[in-house]
C-alpha positions in Angstrom: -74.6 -13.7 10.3 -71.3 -14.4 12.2 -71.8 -15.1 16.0 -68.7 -12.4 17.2 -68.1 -11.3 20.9 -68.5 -7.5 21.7 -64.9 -5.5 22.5 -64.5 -4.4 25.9 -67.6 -2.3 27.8 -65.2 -1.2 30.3 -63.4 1.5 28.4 -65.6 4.6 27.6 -67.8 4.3 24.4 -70.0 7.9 25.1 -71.8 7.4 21.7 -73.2 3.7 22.9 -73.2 4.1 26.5 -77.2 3.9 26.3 -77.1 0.7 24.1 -74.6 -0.7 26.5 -76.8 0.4 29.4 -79.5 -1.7 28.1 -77.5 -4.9 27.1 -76.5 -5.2 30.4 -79.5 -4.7 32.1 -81.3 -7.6 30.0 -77.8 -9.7 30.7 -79.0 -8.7 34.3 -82.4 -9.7 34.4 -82.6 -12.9 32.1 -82.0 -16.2 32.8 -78.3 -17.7 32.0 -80.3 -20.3 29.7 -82.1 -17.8 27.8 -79.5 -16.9 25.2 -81.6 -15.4 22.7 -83.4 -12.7 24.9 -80.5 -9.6 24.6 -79.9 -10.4 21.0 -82.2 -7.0 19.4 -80.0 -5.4 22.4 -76.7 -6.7 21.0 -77.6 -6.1 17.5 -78.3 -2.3 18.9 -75.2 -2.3 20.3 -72.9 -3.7 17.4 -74.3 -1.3 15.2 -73.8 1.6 17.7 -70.0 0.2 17.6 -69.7 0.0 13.9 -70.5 4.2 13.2 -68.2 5.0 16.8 -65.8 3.0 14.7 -66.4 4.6 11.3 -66.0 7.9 12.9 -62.7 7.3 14.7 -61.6 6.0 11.5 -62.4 9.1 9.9 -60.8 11.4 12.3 -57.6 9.1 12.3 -57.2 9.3 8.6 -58.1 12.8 8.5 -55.7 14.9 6.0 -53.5 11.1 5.8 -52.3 12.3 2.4 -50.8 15.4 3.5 -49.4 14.5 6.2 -47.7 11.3 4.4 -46.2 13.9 2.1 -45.0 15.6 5.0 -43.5 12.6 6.6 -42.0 11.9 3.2 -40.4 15.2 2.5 -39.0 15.3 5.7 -37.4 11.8 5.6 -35.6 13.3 1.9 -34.3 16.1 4.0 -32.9 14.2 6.6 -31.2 12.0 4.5 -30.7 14.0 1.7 -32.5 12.3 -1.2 -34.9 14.2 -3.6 -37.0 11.8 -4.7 -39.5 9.9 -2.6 -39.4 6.1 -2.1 -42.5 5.6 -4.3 -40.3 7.2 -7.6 -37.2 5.6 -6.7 -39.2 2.5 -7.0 -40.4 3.7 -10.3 -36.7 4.6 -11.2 -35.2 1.3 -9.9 -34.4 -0.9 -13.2 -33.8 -3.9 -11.1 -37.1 -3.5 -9.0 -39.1 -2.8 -12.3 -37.7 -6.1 -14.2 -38.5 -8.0 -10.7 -42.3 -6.8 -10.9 -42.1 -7.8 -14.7 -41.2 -11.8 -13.9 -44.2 -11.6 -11.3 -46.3 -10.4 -13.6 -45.1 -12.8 -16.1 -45.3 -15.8 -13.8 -49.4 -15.2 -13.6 -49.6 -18.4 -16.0 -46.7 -20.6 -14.9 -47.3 -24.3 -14.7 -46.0 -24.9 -11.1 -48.3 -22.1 -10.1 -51.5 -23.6 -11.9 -50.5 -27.0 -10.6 -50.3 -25.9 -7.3 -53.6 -24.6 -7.7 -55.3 -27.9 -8.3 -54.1 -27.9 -12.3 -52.9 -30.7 -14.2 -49.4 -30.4 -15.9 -50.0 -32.3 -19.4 
């Protein structure tokens, strides 16, 4: 597991405030040498920060589809286009034969040689 430093305590974190409380009052009472004691506290903690995180996620993204449409529609009314940018892509000949030589380039020999490949 990945050694990572915990974000800021300062800013309010309501959900976690109790594991907090409790990581900093081991911080508080152990010695600067015993590392290890507060690490069931951190873990605690982390975890606590990981579901505030998933929820805040959730609530941002929230209906993200819809309003993307929304945001889409009303950028083709302001500038009068009726299609969106996703099927003007999908229209665009010259964007379409691009993607094509990508695709096509997935075995090229410069690519597999710079990929540790031998050109013979």
């Amino acid at each position: 597991r990945e050694c990572i430093m915990h974000p800021p305590l300062d800013r309010p974190h309501p959900d976690c405030q109790n594991e907090i409380d409790k990581l900093r009052e081991c911080q508080d009472n152990r010695s600067f040498f015993n590392v290890l004691a507060c690490n069931d506290f951190k873990a605690s903690m982390d975890e606590c920060f990981k579901v505030e995180k998933a929820k805040l996620l959730a609530s941002l993204n929230k209906n993200m589809h819809e309003k993307r449409k929304q945001e889409e529609e009303a950028w083709a009314d302001a500038y009068g286009h009726e299609v969106s940018f996703d099927e003007y892509l999908k229209q665009d000949k010259g964007y379409q034969a691009e993607l094509e030589k990508q695709k096509s380039r997935a075995g090229d020999k410069y690519q597999e040689r710079s990929m540790g490949g031998n050109l013979s």
